[in-house]
ROROLO-41392 format. One record per residue (C-alpha): residue in three letters; x, y, z. Coordinates in steps of 0.2 Angstrom, whole numbers, plus 5000, padded with zeros to 4 digits. Each point is the difference from the previous one (the first is absolute). Example, Ala and Ser with C-alpha at 12.3 -4.5 7.8 and 13.67 -1.06 7.14 Angstrom:
  residuo    c1    c2    c3
      ala  5062  4978  5039
      ser  5006  5017  4997
***
This chain:
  residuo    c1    c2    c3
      unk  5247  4698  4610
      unk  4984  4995  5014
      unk  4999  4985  4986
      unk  5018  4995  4999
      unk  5001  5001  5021
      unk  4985  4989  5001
      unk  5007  4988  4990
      unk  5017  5001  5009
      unk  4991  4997  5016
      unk  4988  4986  4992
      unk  5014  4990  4995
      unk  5011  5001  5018
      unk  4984  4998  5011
      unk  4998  4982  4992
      unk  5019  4997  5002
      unk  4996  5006  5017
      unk  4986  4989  5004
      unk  5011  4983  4993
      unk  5015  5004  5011
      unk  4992  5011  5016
      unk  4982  4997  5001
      unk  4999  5008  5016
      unk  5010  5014  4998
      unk  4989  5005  4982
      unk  4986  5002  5009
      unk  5008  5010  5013
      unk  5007  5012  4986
      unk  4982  4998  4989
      unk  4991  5008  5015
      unk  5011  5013  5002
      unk  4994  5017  4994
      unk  5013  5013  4990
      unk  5001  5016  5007
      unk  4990  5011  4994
      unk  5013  5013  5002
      unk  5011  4988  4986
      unk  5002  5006  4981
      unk  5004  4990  4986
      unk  5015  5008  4992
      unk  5015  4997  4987
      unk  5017  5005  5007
      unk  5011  5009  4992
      unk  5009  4986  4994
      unk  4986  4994  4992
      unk  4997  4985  5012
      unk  4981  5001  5007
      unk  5000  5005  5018
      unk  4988  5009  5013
      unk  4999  5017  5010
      unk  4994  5000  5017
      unk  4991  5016  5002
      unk  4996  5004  5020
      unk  4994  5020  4997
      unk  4994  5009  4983
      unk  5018  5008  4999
      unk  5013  4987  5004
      unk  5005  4982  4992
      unk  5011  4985  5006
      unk  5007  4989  4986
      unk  4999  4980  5004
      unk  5014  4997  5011
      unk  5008  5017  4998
      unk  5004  5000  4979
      unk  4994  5006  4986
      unk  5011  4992  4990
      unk  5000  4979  5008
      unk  5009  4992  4986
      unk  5014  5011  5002
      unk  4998  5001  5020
      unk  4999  4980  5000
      unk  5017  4998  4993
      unk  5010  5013  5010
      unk  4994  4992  5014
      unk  5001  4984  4997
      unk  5014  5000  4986
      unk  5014  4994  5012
      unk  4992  4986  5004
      unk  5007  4981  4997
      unk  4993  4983  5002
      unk  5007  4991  5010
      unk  4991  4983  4997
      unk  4984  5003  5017
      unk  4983  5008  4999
      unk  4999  5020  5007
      unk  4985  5010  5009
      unk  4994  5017  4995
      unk  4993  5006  5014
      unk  4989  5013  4991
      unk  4992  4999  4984
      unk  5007  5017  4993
      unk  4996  5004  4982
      unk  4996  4982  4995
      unk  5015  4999  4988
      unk  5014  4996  5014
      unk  4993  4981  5004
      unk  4999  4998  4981
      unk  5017  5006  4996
      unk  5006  4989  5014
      unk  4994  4984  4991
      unk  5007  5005  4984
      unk  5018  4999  5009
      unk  4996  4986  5012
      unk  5004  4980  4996
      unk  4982  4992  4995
      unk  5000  4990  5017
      unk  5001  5016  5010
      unk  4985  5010  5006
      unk  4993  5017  5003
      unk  4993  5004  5018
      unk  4991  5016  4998
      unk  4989  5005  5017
      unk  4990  5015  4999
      unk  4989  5004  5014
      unk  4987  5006  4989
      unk  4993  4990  4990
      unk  4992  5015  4989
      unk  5017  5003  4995
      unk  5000  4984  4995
      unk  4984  5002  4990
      unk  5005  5015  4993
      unk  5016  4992  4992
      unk  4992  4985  4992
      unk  4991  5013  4989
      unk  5017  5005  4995
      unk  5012  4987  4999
      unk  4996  4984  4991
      unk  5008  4987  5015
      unk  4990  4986  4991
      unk  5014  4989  4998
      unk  5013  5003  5015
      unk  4986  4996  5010
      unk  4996  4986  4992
      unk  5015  4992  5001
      unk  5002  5006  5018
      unk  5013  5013  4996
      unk  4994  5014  5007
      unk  4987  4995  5018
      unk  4990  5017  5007
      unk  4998  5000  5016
      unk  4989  5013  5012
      unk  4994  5002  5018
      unk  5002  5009  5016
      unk  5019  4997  5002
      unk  5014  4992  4988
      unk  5006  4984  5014
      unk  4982  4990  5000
      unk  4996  5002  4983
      unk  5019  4991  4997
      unk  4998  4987  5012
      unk  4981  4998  4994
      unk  5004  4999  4984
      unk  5017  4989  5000
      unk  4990  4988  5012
      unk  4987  4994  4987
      unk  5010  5003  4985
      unk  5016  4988  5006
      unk  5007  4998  4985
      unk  5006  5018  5001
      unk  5017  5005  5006
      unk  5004  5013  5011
      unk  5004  5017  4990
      unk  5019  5003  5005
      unk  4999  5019  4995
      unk  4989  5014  5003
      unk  5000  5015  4990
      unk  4998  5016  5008
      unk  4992  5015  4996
      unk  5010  5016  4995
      unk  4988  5012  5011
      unk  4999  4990  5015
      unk  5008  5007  5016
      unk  5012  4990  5013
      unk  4988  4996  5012
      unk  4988  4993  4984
      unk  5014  4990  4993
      unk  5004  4993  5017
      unk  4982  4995  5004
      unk  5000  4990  4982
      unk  5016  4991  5003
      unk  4996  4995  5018
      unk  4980  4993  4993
      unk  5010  4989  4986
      unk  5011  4993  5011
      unk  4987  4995  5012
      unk  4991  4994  4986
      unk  5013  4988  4994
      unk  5004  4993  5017
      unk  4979  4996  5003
      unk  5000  4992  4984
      unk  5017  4990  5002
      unk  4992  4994  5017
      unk  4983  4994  4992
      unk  5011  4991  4986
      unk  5011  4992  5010
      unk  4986  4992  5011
      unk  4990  4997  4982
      unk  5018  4991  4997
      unk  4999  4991  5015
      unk  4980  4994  4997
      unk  5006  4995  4982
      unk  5017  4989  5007
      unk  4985  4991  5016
      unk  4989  4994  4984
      unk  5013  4997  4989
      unk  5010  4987  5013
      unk  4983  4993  5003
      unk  4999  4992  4983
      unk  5003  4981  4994
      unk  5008  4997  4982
      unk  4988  4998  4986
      unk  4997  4985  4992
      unk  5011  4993  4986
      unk  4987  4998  4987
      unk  4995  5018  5000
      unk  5010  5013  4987
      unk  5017  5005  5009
      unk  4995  5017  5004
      unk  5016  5013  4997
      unk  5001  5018  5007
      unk  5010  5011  4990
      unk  5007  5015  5010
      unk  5011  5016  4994
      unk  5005  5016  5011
      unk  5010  5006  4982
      unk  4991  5014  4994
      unk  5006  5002  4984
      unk  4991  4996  4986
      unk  5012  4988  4991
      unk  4998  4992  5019
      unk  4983  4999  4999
      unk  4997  4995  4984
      unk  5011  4986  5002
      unk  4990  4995  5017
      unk  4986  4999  4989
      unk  5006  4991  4987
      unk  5006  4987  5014
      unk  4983  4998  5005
      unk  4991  4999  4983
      unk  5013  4984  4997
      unk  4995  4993  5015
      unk  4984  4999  4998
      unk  5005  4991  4982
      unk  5007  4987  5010
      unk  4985  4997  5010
      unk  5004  5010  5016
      unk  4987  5008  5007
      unk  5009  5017  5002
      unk  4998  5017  5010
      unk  5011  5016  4996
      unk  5003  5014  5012
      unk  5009  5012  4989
      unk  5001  5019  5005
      unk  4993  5006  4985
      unk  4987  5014  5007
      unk  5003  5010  5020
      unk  4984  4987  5005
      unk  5013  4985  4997
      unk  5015  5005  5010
      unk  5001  4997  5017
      unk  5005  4986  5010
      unk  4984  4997  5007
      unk  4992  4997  4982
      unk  5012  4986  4996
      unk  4999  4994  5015
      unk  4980  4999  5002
      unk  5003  4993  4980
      unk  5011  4986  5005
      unk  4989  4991  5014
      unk  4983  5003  4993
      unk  5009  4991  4985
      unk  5007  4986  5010
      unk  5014  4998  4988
      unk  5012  4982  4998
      unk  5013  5012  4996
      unk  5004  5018  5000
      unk  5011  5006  4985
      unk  5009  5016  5004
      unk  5008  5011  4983
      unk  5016  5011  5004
      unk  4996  4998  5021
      unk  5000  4988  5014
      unk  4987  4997  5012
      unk  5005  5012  5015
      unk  4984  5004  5013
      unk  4989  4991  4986
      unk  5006  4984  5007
      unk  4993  5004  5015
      unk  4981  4996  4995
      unk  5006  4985  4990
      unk  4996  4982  5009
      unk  5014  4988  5000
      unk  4994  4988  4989
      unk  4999  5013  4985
      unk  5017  5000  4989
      unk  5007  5018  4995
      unk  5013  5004  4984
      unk  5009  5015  4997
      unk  5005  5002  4982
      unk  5012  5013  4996
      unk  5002  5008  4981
      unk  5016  5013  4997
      unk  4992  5017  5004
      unk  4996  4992  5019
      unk  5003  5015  5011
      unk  5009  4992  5015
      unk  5006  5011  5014
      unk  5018  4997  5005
      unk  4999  4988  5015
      unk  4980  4996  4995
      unk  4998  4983  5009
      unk  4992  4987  4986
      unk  4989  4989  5008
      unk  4993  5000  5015
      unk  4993  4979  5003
      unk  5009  4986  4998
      unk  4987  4994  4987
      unk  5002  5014  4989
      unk  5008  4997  4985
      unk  5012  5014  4989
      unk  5000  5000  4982
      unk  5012  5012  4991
      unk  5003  5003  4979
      unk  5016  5005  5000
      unk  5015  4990  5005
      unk  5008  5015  5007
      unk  4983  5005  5011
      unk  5004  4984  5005
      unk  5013  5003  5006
      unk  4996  5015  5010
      unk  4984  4993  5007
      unk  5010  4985  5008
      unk  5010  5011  5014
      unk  4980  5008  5003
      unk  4991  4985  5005
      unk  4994  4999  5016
      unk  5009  4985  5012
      unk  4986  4987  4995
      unk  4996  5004  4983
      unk  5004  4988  4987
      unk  5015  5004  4986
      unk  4993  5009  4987
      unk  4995  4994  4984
      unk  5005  5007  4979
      unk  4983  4999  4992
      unk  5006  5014  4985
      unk  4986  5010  4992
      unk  4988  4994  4989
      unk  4991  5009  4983
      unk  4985  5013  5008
      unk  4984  4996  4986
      unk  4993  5012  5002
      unk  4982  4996  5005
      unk  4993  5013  5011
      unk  4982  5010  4999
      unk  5010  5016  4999
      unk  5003  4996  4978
      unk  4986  4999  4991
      unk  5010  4990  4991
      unk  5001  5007  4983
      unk  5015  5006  4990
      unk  5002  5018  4999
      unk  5008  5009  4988
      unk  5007  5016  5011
      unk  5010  4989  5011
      unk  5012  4994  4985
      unk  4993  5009  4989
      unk  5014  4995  4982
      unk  5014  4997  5010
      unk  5009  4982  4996
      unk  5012  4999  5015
      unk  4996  5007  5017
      unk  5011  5004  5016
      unk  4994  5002  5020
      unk  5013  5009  5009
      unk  5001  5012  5014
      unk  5015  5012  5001
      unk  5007  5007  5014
      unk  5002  5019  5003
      unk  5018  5002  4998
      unk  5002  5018  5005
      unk  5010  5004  5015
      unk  4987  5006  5012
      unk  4991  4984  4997
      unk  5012  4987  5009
      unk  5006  5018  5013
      unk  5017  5004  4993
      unk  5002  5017  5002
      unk  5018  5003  5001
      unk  5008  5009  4986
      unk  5013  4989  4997
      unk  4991  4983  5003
      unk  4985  5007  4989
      unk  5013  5002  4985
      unk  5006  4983  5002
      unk  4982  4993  5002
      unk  4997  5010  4981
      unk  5016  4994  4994
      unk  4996  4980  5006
      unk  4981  5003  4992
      unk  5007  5006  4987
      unk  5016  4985  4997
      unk  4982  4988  5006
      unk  4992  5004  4983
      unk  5015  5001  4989
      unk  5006  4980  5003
      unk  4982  4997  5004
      unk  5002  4984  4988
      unk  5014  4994  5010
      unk  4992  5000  5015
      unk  5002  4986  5014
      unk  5001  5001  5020
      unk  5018  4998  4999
      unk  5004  5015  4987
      unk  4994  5013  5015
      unk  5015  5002  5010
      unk  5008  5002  4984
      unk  4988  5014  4995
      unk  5000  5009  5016
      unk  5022  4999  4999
      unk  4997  5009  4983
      unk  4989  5012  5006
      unk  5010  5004  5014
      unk  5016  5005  4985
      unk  4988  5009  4989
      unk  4996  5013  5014
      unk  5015  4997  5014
      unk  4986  4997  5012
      unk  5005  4985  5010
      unk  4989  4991  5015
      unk  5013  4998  5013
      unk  4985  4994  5012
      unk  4995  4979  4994
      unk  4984  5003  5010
      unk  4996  5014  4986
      unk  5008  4991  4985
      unk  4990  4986  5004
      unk  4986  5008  5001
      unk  5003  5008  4984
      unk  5003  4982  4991
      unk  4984  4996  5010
      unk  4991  5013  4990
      unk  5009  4997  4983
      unk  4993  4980  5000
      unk  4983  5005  5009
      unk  4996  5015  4991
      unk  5011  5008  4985
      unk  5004  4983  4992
      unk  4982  4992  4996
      unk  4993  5018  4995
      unk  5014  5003  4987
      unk  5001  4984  4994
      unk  4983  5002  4995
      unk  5000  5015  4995
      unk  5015  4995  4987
      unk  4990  4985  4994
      unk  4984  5011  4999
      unk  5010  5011  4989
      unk  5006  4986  4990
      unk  4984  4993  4996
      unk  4994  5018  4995
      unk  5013  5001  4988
      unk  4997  4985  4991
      unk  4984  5006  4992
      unk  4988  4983  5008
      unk  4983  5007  5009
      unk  5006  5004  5018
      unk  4990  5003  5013
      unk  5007  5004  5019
      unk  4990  5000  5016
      unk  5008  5007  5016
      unk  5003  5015  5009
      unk  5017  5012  4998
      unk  4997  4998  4979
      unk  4990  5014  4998
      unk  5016  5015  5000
      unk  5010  4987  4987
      unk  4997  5008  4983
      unk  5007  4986  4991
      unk  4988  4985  5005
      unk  4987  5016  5000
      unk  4991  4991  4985
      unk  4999  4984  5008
      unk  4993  5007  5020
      unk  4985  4992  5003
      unk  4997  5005  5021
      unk  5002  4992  5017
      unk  4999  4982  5000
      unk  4980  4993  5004
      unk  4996  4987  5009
      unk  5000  4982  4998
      unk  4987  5002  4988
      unk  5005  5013  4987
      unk  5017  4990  5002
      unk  4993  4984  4991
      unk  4991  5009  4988
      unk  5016  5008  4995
      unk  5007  4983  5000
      unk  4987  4992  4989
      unk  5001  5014  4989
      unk  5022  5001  4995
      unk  5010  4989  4990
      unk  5014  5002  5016
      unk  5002  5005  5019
      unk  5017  5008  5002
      unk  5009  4998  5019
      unk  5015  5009  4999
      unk  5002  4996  5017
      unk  5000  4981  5009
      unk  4992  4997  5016
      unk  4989  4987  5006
      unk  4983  5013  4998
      unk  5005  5001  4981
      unk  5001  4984  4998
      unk  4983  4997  5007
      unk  4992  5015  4990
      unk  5012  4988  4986
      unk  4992  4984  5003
      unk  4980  5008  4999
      unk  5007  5009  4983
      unk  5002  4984  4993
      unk  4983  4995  5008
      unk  4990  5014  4988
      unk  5010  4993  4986
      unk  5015  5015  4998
      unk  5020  4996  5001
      unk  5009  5006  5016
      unk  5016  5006  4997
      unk  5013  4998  5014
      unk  5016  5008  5005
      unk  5013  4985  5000
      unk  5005  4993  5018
      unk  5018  5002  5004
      unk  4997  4984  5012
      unk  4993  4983  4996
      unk  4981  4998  4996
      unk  5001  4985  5010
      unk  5005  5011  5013
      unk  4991  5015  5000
      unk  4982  4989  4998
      unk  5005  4984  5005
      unk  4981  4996  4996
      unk  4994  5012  4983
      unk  5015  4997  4993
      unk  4994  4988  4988
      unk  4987  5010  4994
      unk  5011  5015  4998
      unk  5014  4991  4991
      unk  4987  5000  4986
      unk  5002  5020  4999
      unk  5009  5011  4989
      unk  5012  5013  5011
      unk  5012  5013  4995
      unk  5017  5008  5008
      unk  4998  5016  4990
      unk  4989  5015  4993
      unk  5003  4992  4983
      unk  4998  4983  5003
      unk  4982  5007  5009
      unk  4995  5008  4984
      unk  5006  4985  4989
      unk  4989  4988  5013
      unk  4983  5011  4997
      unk  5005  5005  4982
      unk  4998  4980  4998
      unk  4985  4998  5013
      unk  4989  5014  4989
      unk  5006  4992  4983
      unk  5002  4980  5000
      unk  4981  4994  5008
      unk  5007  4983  4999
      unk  5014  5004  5011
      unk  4991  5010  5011
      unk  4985  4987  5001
      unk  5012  4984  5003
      unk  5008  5008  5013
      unk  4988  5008  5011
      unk  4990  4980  4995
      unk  5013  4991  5010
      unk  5000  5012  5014
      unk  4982  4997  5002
      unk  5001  4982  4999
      unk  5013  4999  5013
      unk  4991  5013  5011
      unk  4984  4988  5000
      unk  5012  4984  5003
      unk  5003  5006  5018
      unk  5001  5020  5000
      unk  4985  5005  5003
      unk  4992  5013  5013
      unk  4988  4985  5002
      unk  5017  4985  5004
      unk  5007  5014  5011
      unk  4984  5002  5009
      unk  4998  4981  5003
      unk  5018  4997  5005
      unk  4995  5013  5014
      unk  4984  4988  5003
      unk  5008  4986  4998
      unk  5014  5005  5015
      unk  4989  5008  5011
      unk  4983  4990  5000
      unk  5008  4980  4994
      unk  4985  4992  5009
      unk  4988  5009  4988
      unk  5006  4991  4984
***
């Protein structure tokens, strides 16, 4: 056991020293009480007694028993998209549970004014990697507000922690004292930001355009967490580059990378021709940015936009949406001086990234022929908060109607489902704020899930190699044979892709056709759900390409279309051939990207 907690502490000192050099010698000179023994607790977990007399013994941070302790405390807990701060160290368990229920962009502030407690769990806890990738930070001193401030000042790149956990034991007063230091903290360090901003925005106005002949230098920025965001930021910039840009990303992938500060400090040590923002616009980023530098907002389906969100904020930036209905939305949320925006639709994502080693791998497909990626919504009652008897049977009894004429299913049918629903259980909506809030839910919610759910099932049936990704699958005993987890990231996707025969969507939305176009990319057949409108009009500009694709109006035609894919190579190969050929003809990631160049920078041709 002494050798295993050495080797623990070996290997989280050196992470240490990469991250905190400062704070590892701090902690290295420290000296363990001698009062401390090394123990197992009774959940197995290794763990230490403090030991003050010969005939009384504390347990760290009050329990014998952390693993258990750790998640009734913390087992409530929720992310909700910002970085915390543990105020104590506690077992050593709590800041490591935390990251396993935190997004990969948010941090861990953990200050412990002792830095032998520190000490003493690095010999127990292997933090190697959080700290390495900046998840978890340790921080220690006298009092909790200058090590914030200290820290947060030369470590810009950090946001804030929105939330800090309390400890169960602590009193009022002690609660109160914490609360106040935080908030304190976070006004010192908005204040030395906001004049960092201020220094940033005096050197920025103070530059003259570069020269012509140089590579047009191009920062990509994205605020969007999420990993398909991210990876799609990424793949953005790795295309640039292809086309000779010289490119900068700032893409929140680690807590070190988050904060406005960081992109903005990016952006004018860059000294960018133009500034390509993915799913965003340039808000108090535009601040630091001189006038002469050009700034594009492209925005892909998933785009979170806040109702009212302004798009825009100078009369040089330029919006590019790809979706003709975002489109449409975005033009009432430009600000006054912006021009209209502009329908660049999406673009295959190659997938191109460090993150693949770029190898197949069997696992992801394992022998399945024809894949689908889909989500389903929780459909029980509680989930979208009906809770009235009667309105909870007709919410069964439309789930229930949902799935049966699945293969029917259009926007129009669902005033027509809900009226049957209403018969079948003489439940009637006399409110239209509430019937139309439950047709809200039926097109939102209850139709994409059972439609492909139905054409899940279908495929299951037919006896061809299925394979299902997504989440809400996992209690459905009759694709059981055919689960294969949560959907992965851009990555695993791909590898999937290059791996099936077929890509079912039993749903149509503009993401699925992107995910559709980079299916064809790896060499698969995307299957679509037939448009009820004209390609023409849905994608005035993809729709040559997908004009080449197969589509289906039913379960059965689905499972006739992949029966075919898996079976006929010459079929399949012609098809997904011609879709590649017209994708390279003026559908690339790459002509998106210089369309946006092209608009935004002309005097650089």
């Amino acid at each position: 056991m002494v050798t295993e907690r050495s080797q623990v502490y070996g290997r989280n000192r050196t992470a240490l020293q990469r991250v905190q050099p400062d704070l590892a010698r701090v902690v290295e000179e420290a000296v363990v009480r001698d009062s401390v023994r090394w123990v197992e607790g009774r959940d197995g977990t290794p763990t230490a007694q403090l030991t003050p007399t010969d005939t009384h013994c504390r347990w760290l941070a009050g329990s014998s028993v952390p693993t258990i302790s750790v998640a009734a405390t913390l087992g409530a807990f929720r992310d909700t998209g910002s970085s915390v701060l543990l105020p104590r160290i506690g077992t050593g368990l709590e800041a490591l549970y935390l990251t396993q229920r935190l997004a990969a962009h948010c941090g861990v502030f953990v200050f412990e004014p002792d830095p032998w407690r520190i000490k003493l769990v690095l010999h127990l806890h292997d933090y190697s990697l959080p700290l390495q990738t900046r998840r978890v930070v340790f921080l220690t001193g006298p009092a909790l507000e200058p090590a914030m401030v200290e820290f947060l000042t030369e470590n810009e790149g950090f946001d804030f922690p929105q939330r800090l956990i309390l400890p169960w034991n602590l009193n009022p007063g002690q609660q109160e004292a914490l609360q106040t230091a935080m908030r304190r903290a976070g006004h010192a360090v908005e204040e030395n930001r906001r004049r960092r901003l201020h220094t940033l925005s005096t050197q920025s106005a103070s530059e003259e355009p570069r020269g012509r002949t140089e590579a047009m230098r191009v920062a990509v920025v994205t605020v969007d967490a999420r990993p398909r965001s991210m990876s799609r930021a990424e793949t953005v910039s790795t295309v640039l580059a292809a086309l000779g840009c010289d490119v900068i990303g700032c893409i929140p992938r680690t807590p070190d990378r988050c904060s406005l500060l960081a992109r903005a400090a990016a952006v004018v040590e860059h000294r960018p021709d133009l500034v390509l923002l993915l799913n965003g616009t340039s808000g108090s980023l535009a601040d630091v940015l001189p006038p002469h530098v050009a700034v594009a907002s492209w925005l892909w389906p998933d785009a979170i936009l806040a109702s009212g969100q302004t798009l825009g904020t100078t009369a040089a930036e330029r919006v590019f949406v790809a979706d003709i209905q975002l489109l449409e939305r975005t033009a009432d949320q430009l600000a006054a001086k912006t021009m209209p925006p502009v329908l660049l639709e999406v673009a295959p994502l190659e997938i191109t990234r460090a993150g693949g080693d770029g190898h197949s791998h069997p696992d992801d497909a394992g022998s399945c022929q024809v894949a689908i990626f889909a989500d389903l919504a929780d459909l029980q009652a509680e989930a979208v908060g009906v809770t009235q008897a009667t309105h909870r049977t007709l919410w069964e009894s439309l789930c229930s109607l949902a799935q049966e004429r699945f293969d029917e299913w259009s926007p129009n049918l669902g005033p027509e489902l809900l009226r049957v629903a209403e018969r079948r259980t003489k439940v009637e909506l006399q409110e239209d704020d509430l019937r139309q809030q439950f047709l809200a839910w039926l097109v939102e919610r209850v139709a994409p899930t059972c439609v492909a759910r139905g054409i899940a099932r279908s495929l299951v049936r037919s006896g061809l190699a299925v394979g299902i990704w997504g989440t809400g699958w996992a209690e459905d005993a009759s694709v059981a044979s055919a689960y294969r987890g949560v959907i992965g990231d851009m990555d695993q996707r791909h590898r999937v892709y290059q791996r099936v025969r077929a890509v079912v969507f039993p749903n149509r939305s503009v993401q699925c056709v992107a995910d559709g176009l980079s299916v064809v990319v790896a060499g698969a057949l995307p299957l679509f759900r037939r448009l009820t409108v004209p390609l023409s009009d849905a994608h005035p500009q993809l729709h040559p390409v997908l004009e080449l694709l197969p589509t289906f109006d039913s379960a059965d035609e689905a499972v006739e279309l992949a029966r075919r894919s898996v079976q006929d190579s010459a079929y399949r190969t012609a098809a997904v051939e011609r879709a590649r050929e017209c994708i390279r003809a003026g559908h690339s990631l790459a002509d998106r990207l210089q369309q946006i160049l092209n608009t935004c920078c002309p005097t650089r041709d």
